[in-house]
N, C-alpha and C positions, 0 to 999 in steps of 0.2 A: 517672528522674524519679519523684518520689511519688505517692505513687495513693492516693487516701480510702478506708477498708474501713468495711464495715458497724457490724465492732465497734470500729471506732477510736473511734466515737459516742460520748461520756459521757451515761451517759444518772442524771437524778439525782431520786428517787420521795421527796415530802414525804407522799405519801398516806397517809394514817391516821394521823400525828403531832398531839400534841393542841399542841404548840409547835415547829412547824418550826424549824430550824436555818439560817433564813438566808444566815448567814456563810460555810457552805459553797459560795454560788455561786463560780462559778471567773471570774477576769480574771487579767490578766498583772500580776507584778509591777514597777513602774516605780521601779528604785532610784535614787533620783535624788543620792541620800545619797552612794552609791559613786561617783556619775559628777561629782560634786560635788568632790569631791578630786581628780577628773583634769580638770579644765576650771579649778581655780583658778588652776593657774601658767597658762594659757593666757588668763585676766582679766586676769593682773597682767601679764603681757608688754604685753599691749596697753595697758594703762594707762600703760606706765614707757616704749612704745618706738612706740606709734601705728603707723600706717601699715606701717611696718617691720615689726614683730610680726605685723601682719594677712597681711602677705605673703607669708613666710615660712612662717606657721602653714598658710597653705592650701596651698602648693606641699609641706609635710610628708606634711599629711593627708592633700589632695584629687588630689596629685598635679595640680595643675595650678600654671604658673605665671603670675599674672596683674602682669604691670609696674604696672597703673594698676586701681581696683577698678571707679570709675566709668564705666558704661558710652557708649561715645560716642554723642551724639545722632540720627546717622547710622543707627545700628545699631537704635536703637529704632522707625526711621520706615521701615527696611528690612523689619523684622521682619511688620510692621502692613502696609505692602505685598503683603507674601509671603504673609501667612497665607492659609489654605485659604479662601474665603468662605463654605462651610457652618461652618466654625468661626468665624468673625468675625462671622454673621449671630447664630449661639446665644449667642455672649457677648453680644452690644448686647444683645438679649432677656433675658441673664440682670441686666445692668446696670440695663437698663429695671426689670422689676420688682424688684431689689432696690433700688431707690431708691423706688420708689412705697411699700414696708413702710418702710424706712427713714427715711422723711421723716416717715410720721406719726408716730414716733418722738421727734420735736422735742420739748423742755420748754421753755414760756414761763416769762418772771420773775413771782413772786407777791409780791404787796407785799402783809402783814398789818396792819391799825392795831389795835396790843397796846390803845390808850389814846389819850384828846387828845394830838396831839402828839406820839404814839409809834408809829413805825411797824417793823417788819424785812421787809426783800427778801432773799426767797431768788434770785440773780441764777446764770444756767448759763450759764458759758465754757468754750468749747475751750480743750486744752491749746497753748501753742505748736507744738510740733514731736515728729512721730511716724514712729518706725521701726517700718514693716513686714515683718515674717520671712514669706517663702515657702518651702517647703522644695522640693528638686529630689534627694532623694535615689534612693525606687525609682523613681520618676514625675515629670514636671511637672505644676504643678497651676496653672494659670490660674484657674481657678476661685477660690483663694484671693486670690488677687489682689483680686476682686473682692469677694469675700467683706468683706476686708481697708480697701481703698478706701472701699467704699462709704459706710458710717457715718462713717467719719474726714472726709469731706467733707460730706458732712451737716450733722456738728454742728460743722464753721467750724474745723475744723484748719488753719490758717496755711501749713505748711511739713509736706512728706510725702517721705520715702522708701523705699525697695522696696530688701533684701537678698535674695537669692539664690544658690544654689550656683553655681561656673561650671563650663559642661562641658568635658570634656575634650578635646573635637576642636576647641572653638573659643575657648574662655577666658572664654567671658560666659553668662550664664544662658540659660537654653532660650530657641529661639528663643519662644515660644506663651506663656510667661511677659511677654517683652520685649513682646509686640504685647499681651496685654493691658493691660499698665502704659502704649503707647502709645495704647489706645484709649478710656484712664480719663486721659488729658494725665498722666501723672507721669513727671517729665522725670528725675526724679532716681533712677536704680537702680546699686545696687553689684553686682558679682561676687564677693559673699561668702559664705561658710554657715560653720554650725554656730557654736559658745561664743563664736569670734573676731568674726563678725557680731555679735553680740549684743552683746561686749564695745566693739566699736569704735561701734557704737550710743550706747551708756554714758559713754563714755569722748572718744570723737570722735579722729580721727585728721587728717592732712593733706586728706584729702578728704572728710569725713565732718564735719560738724558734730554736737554732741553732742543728742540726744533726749530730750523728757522721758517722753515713755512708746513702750514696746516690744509690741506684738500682734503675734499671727501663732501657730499649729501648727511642730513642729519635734519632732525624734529626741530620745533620752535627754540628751542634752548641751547641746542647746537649752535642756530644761528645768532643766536643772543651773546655767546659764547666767542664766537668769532668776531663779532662786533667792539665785543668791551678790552677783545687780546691785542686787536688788530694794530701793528704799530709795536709790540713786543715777539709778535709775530705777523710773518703774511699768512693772507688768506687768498684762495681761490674765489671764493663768493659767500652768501649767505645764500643758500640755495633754500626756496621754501618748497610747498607740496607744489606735484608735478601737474603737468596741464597740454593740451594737444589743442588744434585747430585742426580741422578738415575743410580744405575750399578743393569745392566739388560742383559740377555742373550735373545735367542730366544723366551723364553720360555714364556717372559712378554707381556702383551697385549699393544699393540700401545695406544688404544683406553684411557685407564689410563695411561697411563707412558705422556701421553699429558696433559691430563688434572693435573696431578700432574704438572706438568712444570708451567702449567698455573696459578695455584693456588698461587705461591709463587711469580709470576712473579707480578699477581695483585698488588700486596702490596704496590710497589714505581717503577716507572721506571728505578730508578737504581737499581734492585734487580739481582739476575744472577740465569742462569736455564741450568745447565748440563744434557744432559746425555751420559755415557759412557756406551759401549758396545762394543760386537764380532759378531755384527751381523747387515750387511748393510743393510739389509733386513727390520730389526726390526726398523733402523733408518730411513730409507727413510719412512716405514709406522706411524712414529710417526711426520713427519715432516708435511706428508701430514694431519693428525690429528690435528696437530698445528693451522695450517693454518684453517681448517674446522671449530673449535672450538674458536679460535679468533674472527672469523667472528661473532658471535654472543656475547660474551662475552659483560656483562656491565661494568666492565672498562679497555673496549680494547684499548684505549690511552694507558694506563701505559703499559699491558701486551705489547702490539705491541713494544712501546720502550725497553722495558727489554729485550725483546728476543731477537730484531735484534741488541741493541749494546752490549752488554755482557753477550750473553748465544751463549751456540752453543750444537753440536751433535758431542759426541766424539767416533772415532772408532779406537778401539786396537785389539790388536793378539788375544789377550786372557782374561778370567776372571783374569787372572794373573796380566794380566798388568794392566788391568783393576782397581784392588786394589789399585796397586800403584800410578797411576794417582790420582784416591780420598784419598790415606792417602796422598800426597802430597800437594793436592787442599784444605785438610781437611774442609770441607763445614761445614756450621750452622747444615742442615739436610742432612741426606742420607736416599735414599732408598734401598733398595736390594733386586731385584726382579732376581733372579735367579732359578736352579734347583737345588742348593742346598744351599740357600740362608743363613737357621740359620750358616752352617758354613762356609760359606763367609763372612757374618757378623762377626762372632767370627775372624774375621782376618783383621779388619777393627782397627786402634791406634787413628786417627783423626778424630773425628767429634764431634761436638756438642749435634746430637741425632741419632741413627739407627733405621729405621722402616725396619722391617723383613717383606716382603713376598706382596704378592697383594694384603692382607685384610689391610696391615698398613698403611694409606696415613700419608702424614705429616699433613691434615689436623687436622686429630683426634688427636696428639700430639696437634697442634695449642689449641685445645678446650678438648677435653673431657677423653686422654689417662690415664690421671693423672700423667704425666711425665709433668717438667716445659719446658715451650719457650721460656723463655732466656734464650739466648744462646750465643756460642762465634761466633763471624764472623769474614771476612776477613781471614781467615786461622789462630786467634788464637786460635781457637782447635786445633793444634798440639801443644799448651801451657795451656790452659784456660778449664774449666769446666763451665758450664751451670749453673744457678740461683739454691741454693737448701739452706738445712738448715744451711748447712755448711757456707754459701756466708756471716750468721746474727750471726756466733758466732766465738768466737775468745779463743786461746788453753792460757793457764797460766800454768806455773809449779810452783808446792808446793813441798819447800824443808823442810826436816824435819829430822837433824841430832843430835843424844846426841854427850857428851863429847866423848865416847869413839870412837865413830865412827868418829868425827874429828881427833881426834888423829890418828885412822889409818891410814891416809892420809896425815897430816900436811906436812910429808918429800917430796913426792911429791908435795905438793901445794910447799914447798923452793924451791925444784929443779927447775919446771915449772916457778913459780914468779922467781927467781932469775936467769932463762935464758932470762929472757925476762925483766930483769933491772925492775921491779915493784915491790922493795922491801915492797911498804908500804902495796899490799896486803900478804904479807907471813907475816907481824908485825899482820896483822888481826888477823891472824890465831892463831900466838904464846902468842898475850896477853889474850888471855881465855885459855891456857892450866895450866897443874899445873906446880908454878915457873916462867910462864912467860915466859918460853921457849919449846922451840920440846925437 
């Protein structure tokens, strides 16, 4: 088994550079490009042969073979039965408040009057019908579930489903999966993963009605998946392996700012684990923490690879720089364990989510904050926003002009249409006026 060593640490000094290099921070590469050409014919099967293709593809892959993907109703209410009740109590709590963030999330319609008689509504509808991807490949993650759910009902999503990997002892998604989908009412979950999930999503299969948008976290092939759908469906992101930043001064405890690293490192070995800091001090003591804490760790395989090939220990001049290193890295999570951390944070453009101070780990975001975790990675948080209600509805504009208030404008709409050689929209305009003409 793998063992964390001191020097396996990358440890990476911007100090005394009068224009730090950035780009050198270390994250995994997510080729999605490569994994893009191996998930295409696995699109197009499922496009040309439905249900059949899906079937097929997972008893290839996953080595399981599933008759039917749909999982029976029975199964989902057995699940929810069985579960632990220290784990059925934390999910209602997590459900609980991520509906309490999520709901104020809501956008009402806004109705403008440009002029007499002229009004535009900005009106926000839910999409019809949304596939949810869970992944169940090192882990099951109920947690996304809810993640997932939550917003999507929220903002008046119609029609929901839940894909999942099935396992191999029993043919249907985890059981912790099933009971959260039955504790969220979603009646509807398949025994599917990876490109084929996604494509039978897109595409719709015998059992599967087709979706207009796809969310949910998922491996290199999900994301590849999403990519080559995207435009027959929406996508929330290609979300790859997950990753944290810690900008921490002296003032942070080794003893957490380690175990934060570690906690995210678990997840996948390609996951990445910052942390930056002005203090060699604090970094050396979190290094040897690392290490300490690995040793025990039950899945120190993964952490041990995450850390020693793309995480490292970043040391700057300053909190200053410090900032600009993470808005430029812009991470999934940040942490900011400073001396004055709320307004360090408030100076923070890039990230996916910011946990203020030593009581915030990312875990409790992970589970129980009531803020969502999905999130943007790879550095599209300096573009991308995080899973929320927004992700499940879509803006339309309501125009609503009388005669008179056309007319105000008609010469205009000539001028404009007739600079741009589009006479037949300015004829629009003119054969509803009186006479036929402006």
């Amino acid at each position: 088994m793998n063992a964390l060593h001191y020097d396996d640490i990358r440890r990476i000094d911007y100090r005394g550079q009068l224009r730090p290099d950035f780009s050198t921070l270390p994250r995994a590469e997510l080729s999605v490009e490569d994994a893009a050409e191996a998930v295409r014919p696995v699109c197009d099967d499922v496009r040309e042969r439905g249900g059949s293709a899906v079937r097929e593809i997972t008893k290839r892959f996953d080595g399981v073979d599933v008759p039917r993907t749909r999982v029976p109703a029975a199964a989902l209410a057995e699940a929810l039965e069985t579960l632990e009740p220290a784990v059925r109590e934390a999910l209602a709590e997590a459900v609980r408040r991520a509906r309490v963030v999520h709901e104020a999330q809501r956008r009402t319609d806004v109705t403008v009057q440009v002029a007499d008689g002229a009004t535009v509504t900005e009106r926000w509808v839910a999409v019809d019908r949304v596939g949810l991807y869970v992944p169940g490949g090192l882990t099951a993650y109920p947690s996304s579930v809810v993640m997932n759910v939550i917003p999507a009902q929220v903002a008046g999503v119609r029609s929901l489903t839940v894909a999942s990997p099935p396992q191999h002892d029993t043919g249907l998604p985890h059981p912790v999966v099933l009971a959260a989908c039955a504790l969220l009412g979603i009646d509807e979950v398949h025994a599917v993963g990876g490109a084929q999930a996604i494509a039978a999503f897109a595409y719709g299969t015998d059992e599967i009605d087709p979706v207009d948008l796809v969310t949910g976290p998922g491996n290199v092939y999900v994301a590849a998946a999403k990519r080559l759908l995207k435009g027959v469906i929406g996508i929330d992101s290609e979300a790859g392996p997950t990753e944290i930043a810690v900008l921490a001064d002296a003032s942070a405890n080794a003893e957490h700012v380690a175990a934060d690293l570690l906690s995210q490192a678990e997840h996948d070995p390609r996951a990445a684990a910052l942390l930056v800091t002005d203090s060699e001090e604090l970094a050396e003591a979190v290094a040897h923490e690392m290490v300490r804490q690995a040793q025990t760790a039950e899945n120190r395989d993964r952490i041990v690879v995450a850390l020693r090939d793309q995480s490292a220990l970043v040391l700057v001049d300053s909190i200053e720089e410090g900032l600009a290193a993470v808005n430029h890295w812009a991470p999934e999570h940040l942490e900011v364990i400073t001396r004055n951390a709320e307004r360090d944070a408030a100076r923070v453009r890039n990230a996916g989510a910011i946990f203020i101070g030593p009581y915030s780990p990312v875990s409790l975001g992970d589970y129980l904050a009531g803020s969502n975790h999905v999130l943007p990675t790879g550095g599209t948080a300096r573009h991308s926003s995080g899973l929320s209600v927004q992700s499940f509805v879509k803006g339309i504009h309501v125009v609503n002009y009388d005669q008179r208030a056309l007319t105000e404008v008609a010469d205009h709409i000539a001028a404009i249409g007739g600079a741009e050689k589009l006479h037949a929209h300015v004829a629009a305009v003119q054969v509803r006026l009186e006479g036929g003409a402006v």
